[in-house]
N, C-alpha and C positions, 0 to 999 in steps of 0.2 A: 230135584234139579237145583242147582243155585242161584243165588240171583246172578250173580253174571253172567251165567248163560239164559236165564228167562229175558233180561231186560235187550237182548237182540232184537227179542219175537215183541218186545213192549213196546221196543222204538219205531218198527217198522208200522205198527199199529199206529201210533201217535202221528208220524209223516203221515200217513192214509187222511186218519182226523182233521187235519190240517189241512187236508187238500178238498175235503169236505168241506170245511168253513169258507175256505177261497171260494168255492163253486158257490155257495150260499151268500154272502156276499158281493157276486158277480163281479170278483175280480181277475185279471190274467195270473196272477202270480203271487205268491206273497214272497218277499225279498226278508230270510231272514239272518243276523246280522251279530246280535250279542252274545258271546259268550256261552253264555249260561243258558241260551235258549239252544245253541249249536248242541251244545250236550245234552241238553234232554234229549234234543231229535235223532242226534246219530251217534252219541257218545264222544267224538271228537274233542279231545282238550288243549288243542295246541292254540298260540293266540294266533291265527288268522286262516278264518275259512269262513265261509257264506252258502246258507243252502236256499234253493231255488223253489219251491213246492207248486204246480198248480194240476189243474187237472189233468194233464197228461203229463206232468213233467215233477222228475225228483232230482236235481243238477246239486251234489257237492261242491262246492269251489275252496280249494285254497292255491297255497305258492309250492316251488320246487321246493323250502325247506321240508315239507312236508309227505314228499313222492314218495319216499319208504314208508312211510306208516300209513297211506292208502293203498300201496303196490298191489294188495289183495283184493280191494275196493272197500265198500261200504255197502252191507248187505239191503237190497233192494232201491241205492242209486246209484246215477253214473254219477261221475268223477270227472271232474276238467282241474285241470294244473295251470294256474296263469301266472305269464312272465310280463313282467317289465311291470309299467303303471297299473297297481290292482284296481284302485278305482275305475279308471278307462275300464279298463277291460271288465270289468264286475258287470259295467254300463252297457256294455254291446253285449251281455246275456240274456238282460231284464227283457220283459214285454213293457209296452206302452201305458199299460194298467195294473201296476205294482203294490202290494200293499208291504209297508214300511215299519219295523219299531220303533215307532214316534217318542218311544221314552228313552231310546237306545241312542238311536241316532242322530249323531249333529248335523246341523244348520252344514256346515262345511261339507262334508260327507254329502248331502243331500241335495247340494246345489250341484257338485260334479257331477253324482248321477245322472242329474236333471240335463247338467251340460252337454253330456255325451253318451246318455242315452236316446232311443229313438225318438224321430218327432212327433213332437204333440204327447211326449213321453207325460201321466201321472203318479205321483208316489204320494198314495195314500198313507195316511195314520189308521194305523191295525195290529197295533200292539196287541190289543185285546185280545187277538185271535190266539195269539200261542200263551200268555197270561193266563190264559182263560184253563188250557191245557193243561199247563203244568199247575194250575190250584187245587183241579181233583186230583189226587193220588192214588196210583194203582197199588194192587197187593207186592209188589215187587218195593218200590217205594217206601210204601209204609214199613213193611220188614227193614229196610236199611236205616229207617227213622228212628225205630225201636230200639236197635242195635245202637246208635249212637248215642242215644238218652242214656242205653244200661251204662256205656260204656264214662259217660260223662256222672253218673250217677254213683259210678262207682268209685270214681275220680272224688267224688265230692265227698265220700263217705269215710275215707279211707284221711282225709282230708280235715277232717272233725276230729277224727278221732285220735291224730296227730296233737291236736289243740292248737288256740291261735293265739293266745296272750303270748307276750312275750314277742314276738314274730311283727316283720313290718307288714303294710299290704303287699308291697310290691314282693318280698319271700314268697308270700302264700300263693301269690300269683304265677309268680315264677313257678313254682311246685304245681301248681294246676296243671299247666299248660306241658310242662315237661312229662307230666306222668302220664296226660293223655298222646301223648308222641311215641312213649315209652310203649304201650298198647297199642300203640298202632294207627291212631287217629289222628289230625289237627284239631286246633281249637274252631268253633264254630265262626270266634270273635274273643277278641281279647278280653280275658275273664277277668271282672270287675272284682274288686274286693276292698268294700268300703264301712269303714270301721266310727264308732265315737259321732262324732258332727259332719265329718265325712259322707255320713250313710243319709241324710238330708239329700246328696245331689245324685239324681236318680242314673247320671250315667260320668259318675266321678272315678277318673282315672286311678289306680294302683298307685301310692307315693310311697317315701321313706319311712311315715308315721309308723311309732310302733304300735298296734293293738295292745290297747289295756284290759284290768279286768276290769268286768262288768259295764263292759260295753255291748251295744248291738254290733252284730257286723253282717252286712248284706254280702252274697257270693251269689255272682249270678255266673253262671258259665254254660257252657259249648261243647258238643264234639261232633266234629264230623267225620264219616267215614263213606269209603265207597263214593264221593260227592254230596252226600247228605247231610245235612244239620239238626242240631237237636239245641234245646234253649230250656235253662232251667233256672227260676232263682229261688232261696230259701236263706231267712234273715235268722241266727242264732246270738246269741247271748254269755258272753263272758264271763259269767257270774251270774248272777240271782239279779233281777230286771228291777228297777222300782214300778209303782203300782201305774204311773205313766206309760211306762214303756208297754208294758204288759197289756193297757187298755187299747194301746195301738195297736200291737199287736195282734189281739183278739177280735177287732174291728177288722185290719187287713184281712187275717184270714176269716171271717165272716162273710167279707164283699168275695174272695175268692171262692168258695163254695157257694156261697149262693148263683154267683154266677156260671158256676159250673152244673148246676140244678136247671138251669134254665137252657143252658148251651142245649141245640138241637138243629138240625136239616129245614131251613125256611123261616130260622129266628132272624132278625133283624140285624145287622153288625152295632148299629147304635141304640137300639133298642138294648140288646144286652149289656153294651156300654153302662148304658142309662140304668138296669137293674144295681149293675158292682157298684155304680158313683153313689146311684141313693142310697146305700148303706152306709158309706163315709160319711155323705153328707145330712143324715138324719145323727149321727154322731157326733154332728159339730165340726168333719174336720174339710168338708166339700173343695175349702180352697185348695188344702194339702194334697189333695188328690190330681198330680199337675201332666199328665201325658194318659193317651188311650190306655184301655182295657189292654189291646193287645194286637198280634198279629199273624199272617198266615208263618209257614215254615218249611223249607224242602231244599231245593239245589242252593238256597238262601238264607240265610237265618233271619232275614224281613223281605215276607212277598206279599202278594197279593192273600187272602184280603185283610183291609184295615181293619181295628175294632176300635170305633173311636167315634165321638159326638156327632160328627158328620160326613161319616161313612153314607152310603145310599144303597149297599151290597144288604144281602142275605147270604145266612151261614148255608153250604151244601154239605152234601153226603162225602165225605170223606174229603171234606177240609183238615187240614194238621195247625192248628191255630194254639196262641199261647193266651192265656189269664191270668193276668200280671196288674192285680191291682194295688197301690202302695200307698202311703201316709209320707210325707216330707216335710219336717218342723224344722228349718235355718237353723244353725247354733246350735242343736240339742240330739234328733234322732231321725233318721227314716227307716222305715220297715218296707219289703216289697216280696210276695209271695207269689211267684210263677209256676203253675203249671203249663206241661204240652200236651195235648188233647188231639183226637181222632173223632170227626165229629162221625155222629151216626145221624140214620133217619128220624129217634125218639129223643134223642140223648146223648151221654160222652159213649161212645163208644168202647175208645181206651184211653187211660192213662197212663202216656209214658212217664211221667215222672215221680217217680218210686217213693221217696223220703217222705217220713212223715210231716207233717205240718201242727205238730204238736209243741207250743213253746218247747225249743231246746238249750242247755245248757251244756256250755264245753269250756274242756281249759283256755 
């Protein structure tokens, strides 16, 4: 079966779940709201619809631009169409005790509700509840994550071996991002390519500069397919490295294996942090190491969870999370090695991302 026809029978599951947490909870309803939570639950990508979840109740809502592409429904909810003022009318659907995406939804947005929903009307913060959902990932899931990495992985590889001296960032970026469209995907996120002294700022835009030889150059990129995201980075070398560059590098990837050693179901989000950093920072280079270990990965290419100094999470079963630890010297070089991982109960489960991590060299 394919995944798009599995992910019917997954969504309807996940509403279920959801209506589970509300009950747990003790709430009437969870009110939910953004985007990207509407498609996990019902697949829906249009921009305005709202789904309704409580224990007896699965209410779709969007507007008439939308009537034709429910006219079938939405398997196992009903369906309401509302005209005129969406918010009003969003308002006379809600119960009295709502739970809200507090990280979604504005201050604006939630005052109306308040206005012209029932009285003594509450909208709870409960983001959590569908956050929570979409951070385990099902077998359906994971397979379109996979697909994305090959697919962005082979974008990358095909990519090298074009060569990069010569070539500005913004070319090679250009070429990224076209070729994964070309295949059939978006980019995850506008794929970075950062070259020379450049490769210092860890989220340094594409410019006109041209790559020289024997420079590092960072390429971190994206693809996504199906709704899904994948995140990759891998730092090669224009030339033959001097003995600096090389000991950075060999440090990076050091903290990144190691903390892929330790990756597991019930490890710490900052505890593992805290493994990749002491590696840098028994190195000498602890300042240089300036942003978290890493983070989750799915309808998103940054979800839940963080991995970072003061995260409060633990890693679960079948988190999709990146290890992304880097060195950044102002004026001179950064190195940044990212893998995407599946965690398991003992260990990495899988590794989506393919290339080696072995200093490379390309034109």
């Amino acid at each position: 079966m394919s995944p798009s026809a599995d992910r019917r029978g997954s969504r309807t599951e996940r509403v279920d779940r959801l209506a589970d947490l509300v009950i747990e909870r003790e709430l009437g309803a969870m009110l939910v709201t953004s985007p990207v939570s509407i498609e996990y639950l019902t697949g829906f990508t249009g921009t305005n619809g709202a789904l309704i979840v409580g224990e007896d109740r699965r209410l779709f809502v969007t507007d008439p631009r939308y009537r034709e592409w429910v006219a079938d429904g939405i398997e196992g909810l009903e369906v309401e169409i509302l005209q005129g003022d969406w918010l009003k009318g969003l308002a006379g659907l809600i119960g009295s005790k709502t739970g809200i995406e507090d990280g979604f939804m504005t201050v604006r947005v939630e005052t109306k509700l308040a206005e012209h929903g029932p009285a003594g009307i509450e909208l709870i913060p409960s983001g959590e509840l569908v956050e929570g959902l979409r951070r385990v990932k099902d077998p359906v899931e994971i397979e379109l994550i996979a697909e994305a990495s090959k697919l962005a992985d082979q974008v990358l590889g095909e990519v090298l071996a074009e060569g990069l001296a010569g070539r500005t960032e913004a070319e090679v970026a250009g070429v990224i991002t076209g070729r994964i469209r070309q295949e059939g995907g978006e980019p995850s996120f506008p794929p970075i390519v950062a070259a020379g002294p450049n490769s210092a700022s860890p989220h340094a835009e594409p410019s006109a500069r041209v790559i020289e030889a024997g420079e590092p150059v960072i390429l971190d990129l994206g693809a996504k397919l199906d709704g899904y995201c994948s995140d990759c980075t891998r730092t090669v070398f224009t030339g033959p490295p001097d003995d600096r560059a090389r000991e950075v590098y060999g440090i990076v990837v050091e903290s990144n294996e190691t903390a892929l050693s330790e990756t597991a179901a019930g490890v710490g989000c900052a505890a593992l942090d805290e493994v990749a950093r002491g590696v840098i920072e028994r190195a000498g280079f602890g300042d240089r190491f300036v942003h978290g270990l890493g983070h989750g990965v799915g309808l998103e290419v940054h979800e839940e969870p963080r991995l970072g100094p003061r995260s409060s999470e633990q890693l679960l079963e079948r988190d999709v999370v990146t290890i992304e630890p880097g060195i950044y010297i102002p004026g001179e070089l950064g190195v940044r090695v990212e893998d995407l991982v599946l965690v398991g109960e003992s260990g990495v489960e899988t590794n989506f991302s393919s290339h080696s991590k072995d200093l490379l060299e390309v034109g």
